[in-house]
C-alpha positions in Angstrom: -60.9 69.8 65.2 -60.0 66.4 66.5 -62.0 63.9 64.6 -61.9 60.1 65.2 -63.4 56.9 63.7 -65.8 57.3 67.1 -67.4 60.2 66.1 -68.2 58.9 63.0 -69.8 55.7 64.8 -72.0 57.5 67.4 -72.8 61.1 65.1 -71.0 63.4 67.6 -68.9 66.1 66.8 -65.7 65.1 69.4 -64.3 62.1 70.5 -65.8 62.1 74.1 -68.2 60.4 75.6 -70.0 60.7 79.2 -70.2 57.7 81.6 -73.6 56.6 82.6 -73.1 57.2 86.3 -76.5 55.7 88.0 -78.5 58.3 89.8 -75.9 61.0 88.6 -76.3 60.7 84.9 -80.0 61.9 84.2 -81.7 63.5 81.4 -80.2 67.2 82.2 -76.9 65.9 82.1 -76.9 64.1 79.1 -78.9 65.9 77.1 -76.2 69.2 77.8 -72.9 67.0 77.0 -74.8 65.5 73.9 -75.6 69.4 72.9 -71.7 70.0 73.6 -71.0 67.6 70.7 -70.0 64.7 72.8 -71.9 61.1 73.9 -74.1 61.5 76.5 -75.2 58.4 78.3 -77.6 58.1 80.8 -77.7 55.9 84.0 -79.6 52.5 84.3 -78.6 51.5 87.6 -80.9 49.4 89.3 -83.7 51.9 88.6 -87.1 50.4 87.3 -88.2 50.5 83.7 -90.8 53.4 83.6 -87.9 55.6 85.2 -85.7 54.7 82.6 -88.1 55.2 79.9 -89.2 58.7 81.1 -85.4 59.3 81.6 -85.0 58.6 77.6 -88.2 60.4 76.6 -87.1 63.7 78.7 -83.3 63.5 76.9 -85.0 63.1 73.7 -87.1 66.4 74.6 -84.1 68.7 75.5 -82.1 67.6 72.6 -82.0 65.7 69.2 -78.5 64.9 69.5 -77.4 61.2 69.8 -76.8 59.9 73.7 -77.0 56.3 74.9 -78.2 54.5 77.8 -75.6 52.7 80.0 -77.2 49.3 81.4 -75.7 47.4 84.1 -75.6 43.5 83.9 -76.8 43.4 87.8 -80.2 45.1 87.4 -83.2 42.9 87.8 -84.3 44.6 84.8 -81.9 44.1 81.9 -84.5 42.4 80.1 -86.5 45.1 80.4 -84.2 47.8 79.9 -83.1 46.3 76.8 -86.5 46.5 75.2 -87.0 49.7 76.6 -83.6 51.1 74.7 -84.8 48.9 71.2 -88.3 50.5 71.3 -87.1 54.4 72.1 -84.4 53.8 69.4 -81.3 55.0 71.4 -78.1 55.4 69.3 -76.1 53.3 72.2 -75.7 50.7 74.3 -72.9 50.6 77.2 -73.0 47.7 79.7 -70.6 46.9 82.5 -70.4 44.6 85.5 -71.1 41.3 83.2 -71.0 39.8 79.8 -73.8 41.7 77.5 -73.6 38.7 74.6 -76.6 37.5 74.9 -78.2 41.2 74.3 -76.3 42.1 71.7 -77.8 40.4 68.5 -81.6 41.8 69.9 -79.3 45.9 70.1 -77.3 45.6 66.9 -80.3 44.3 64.7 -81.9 47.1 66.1 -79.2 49.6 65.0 -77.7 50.3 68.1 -74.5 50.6 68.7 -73.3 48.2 71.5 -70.1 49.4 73.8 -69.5 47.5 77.1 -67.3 49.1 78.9 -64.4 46.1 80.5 -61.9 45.6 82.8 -59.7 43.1 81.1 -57.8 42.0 77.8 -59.8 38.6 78.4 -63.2 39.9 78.3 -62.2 42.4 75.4 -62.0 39.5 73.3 -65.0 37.6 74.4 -66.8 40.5 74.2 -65.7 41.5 70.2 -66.3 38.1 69.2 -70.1 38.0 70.6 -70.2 41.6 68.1 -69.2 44.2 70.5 -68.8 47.6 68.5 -66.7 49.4 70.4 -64.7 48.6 73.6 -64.7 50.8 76.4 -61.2 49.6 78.4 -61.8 51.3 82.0 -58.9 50.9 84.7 -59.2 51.2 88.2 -58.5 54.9 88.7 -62.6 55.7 88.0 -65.2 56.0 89.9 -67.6 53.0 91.4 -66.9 49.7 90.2 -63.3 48.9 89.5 -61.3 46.5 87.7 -58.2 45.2 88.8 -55.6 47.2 85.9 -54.7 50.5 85.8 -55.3 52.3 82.5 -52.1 53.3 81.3 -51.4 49.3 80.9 -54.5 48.3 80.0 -56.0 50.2 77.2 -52.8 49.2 74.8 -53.2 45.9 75.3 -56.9 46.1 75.4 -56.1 48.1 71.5 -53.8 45.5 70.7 -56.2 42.4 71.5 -59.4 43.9 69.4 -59.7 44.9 65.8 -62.8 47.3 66.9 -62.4 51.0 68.2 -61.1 51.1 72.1 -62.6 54.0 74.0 -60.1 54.8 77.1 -61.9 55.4 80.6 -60.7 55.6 84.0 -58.3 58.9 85.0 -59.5 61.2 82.1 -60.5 65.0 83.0 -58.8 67.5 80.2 -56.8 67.6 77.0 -53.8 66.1 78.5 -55.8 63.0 78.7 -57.2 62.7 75.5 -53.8 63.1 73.7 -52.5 60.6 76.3 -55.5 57.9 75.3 -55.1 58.7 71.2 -51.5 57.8 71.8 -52.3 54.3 73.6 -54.3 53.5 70.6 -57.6 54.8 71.5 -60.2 56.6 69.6 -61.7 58.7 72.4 -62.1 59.2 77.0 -64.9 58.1 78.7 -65.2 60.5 81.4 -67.6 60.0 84.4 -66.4 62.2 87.8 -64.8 65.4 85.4 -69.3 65.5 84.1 -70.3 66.0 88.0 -68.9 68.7 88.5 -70.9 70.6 85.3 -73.6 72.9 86.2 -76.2 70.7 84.4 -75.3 67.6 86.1 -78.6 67.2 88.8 -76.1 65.3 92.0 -76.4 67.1 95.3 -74.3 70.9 95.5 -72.5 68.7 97.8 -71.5 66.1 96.2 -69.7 68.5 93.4 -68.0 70.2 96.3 -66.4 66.9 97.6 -64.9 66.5 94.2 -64.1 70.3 93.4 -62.2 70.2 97.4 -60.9 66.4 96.9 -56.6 66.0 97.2 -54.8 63.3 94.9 -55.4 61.1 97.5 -59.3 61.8 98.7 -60.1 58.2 97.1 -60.9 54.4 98.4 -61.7 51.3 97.4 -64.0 48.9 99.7 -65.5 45.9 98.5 -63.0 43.6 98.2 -64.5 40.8 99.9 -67.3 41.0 97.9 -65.3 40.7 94.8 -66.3 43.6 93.6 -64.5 46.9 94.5 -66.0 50.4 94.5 -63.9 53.9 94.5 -65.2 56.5 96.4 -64.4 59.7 98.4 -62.6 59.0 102.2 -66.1 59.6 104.4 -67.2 58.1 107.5 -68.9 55.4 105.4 -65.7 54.5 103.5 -63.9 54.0 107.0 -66.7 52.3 108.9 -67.3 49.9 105.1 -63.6 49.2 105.5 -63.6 48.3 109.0 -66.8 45.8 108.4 -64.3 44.1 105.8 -61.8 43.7 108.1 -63.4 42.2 110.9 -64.7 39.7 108.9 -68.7 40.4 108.3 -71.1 38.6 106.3 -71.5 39.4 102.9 -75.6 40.0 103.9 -73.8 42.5 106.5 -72.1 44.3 103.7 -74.6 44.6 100.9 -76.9 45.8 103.6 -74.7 48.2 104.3 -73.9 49.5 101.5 -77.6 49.2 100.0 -78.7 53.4 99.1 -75.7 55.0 100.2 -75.1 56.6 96.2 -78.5 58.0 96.3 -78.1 59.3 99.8 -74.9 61.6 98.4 -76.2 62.0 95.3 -79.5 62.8 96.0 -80.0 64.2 99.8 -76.3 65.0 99.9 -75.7 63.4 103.2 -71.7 63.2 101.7 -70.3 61.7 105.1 -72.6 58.5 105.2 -73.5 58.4 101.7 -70.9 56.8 98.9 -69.3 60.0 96.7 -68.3 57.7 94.1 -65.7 59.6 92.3 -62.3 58.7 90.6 -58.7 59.4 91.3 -59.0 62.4 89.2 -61.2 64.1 91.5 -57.9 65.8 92.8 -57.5 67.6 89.3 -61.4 69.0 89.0 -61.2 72.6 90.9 -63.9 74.0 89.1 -67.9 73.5 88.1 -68.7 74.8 84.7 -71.2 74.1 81.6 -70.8 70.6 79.7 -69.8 72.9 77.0 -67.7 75.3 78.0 -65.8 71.8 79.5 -66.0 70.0 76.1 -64.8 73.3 74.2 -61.5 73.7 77.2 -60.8 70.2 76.8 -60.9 69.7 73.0 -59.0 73.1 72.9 -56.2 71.8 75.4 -56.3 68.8 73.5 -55.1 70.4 70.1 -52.7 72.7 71.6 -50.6 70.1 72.8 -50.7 68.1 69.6 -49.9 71.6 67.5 -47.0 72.1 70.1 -45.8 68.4 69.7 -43.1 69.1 67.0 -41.5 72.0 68.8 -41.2 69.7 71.9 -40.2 66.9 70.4 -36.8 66.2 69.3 -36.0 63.7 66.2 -32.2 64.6 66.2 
């Protein structure tokens, strides 16, 4: 069994852990992966407090397995949210798109373990010093909101900046991957688009079948003019997004725009004006199977390839 410092952190049994996807990541989802002995986490989003607290209670009723809560630093109700995650008594906390410091003295005296998830060596830092936990580096190849580094690049350096555990997200879907992140430095993947396509995961039939039918080059990024880039599936909302951007429209125009579209795919699965947000990996996912059976394959890959190392590997 692969067995890292991470599981020992969190109480799981591998060194895997879910991304909180908002309106993809609910209850079902992470109460399976947290069942298949990995880090469930559910999605904050920008949904309200009582859904979040009801989304905490139902996880806590289909399993007694750790999972987290994944809290983004643009809600109108971090405040909120954060009380919300203190009072339940979640094991985790994982924030992105902002700086979580001044949250984390209320989640750490609490006992919870605090894990934003960054997109640079600069924040890493920052982030460790204000009493981050763990580090989850993410590059550009995920899903949604992107960063500006790849992964391969920026998870060593991210390990080589921080004296805490480095989680590596961003292009992670089977064993190859996790090998590939414990050899950067890394103590475990962060996977988000690889947990759609389970059986338990609640998104829209057709919004798994984008993914499972995706090519190694079905992904975009709009957003750029906002400053804040988003990876998705190539749909007519990608293209007409993109065209927006180019011919110059108000940021009011944009956000408008793009206001609902995730739910629309996720929830109604309209998947040609709704936002698939999905990663570059996408074009490796040909299948939709239980959490577990994925955690098993991909914790069973993953040892393979390290037991076959020495054969493979030459030293004369």
């Amino acid at each position: 069994m692969i067995r890292t410092v991470l599981c020992d952190m969190l109480g799981i049994e591998h060194p895997i852990v879910q991304g909180g996807m908002a309106w993809v990541a609910t209850a079902e989802l992470v109460a399976a992966v947290s069942e298949a002995g990995a880090l469930g986490i559910l999605g904050g989003g920008n949904a309200p407090p009582d859904y979040v607290r009801a989304q905490i209670r139902e996880t806590k009723r289909r399993t007694k397995k750790p999972f987290g809560v994944n809290i983004p630093l643009f809600s109108p109700y971090v405040d909120d949210l954060v009380s919300i995650c203190i009072e339940e008594g979640v094991k985790a906390v994982a924030t992105g798109a902002g700086n979580p410091g001044p949250y984390i003295p209320r989640l750490k005296e609490a006992g919870i373990v605090c894990m934003p998830v960054v997109a640079s060596v600069a924040l890493a830092k920052r982030l460790e010093r204000m009493g981050a936990d763990i580090i989850v580096a993410e590059g550009m190849e995920s899903g949604g909101h992107i960063g500006d580094l790849s992964t391969m690049p920026l998870v060593p350096q991210v390990v080589d900046a921080v004296r805490v555990p480095v989680v590596a997200a961003g292009g992670f879907a089977d064993g190859r991957g996790l090998v590939a992140a414990l050899a950067l430095g890394a103590v475990g993947i962060q996977m988000g688009t690889r947990f759609v396509c389970t059986t338990e995961c609640t998104v829209h039939e057709n919004y798994k079948r984008k993914i499972v039918e995706a090519g190694d080059r079905a992904t975009m990024t709009t957003g750029h003019s906002l400053g804040h880039p988003v990876r998705a599936i190539k749909n007519a909302m990608t293209h007409e997004f993109q065209e927006m951007e180019r011919r110059g429209a108000s940021e009011q125009e944009i956000i408008e725009f793009g206001t609902g579209r995730l739910r629309l795919a996720a929830e109604q699965g309209d998947v040609v004006h709704g936002s698939v947000m999905a990663g570059q990996v996408s074009g490796m996912i040909n299948d939709i199977v239980s959490c577990r059976e994925l955690v098993e394959r991909i914790v069973r890959q993953a040892e393979e390839i390290i037991g076959a190392l020495p054969a493979v590997v030459s030293r004369g």
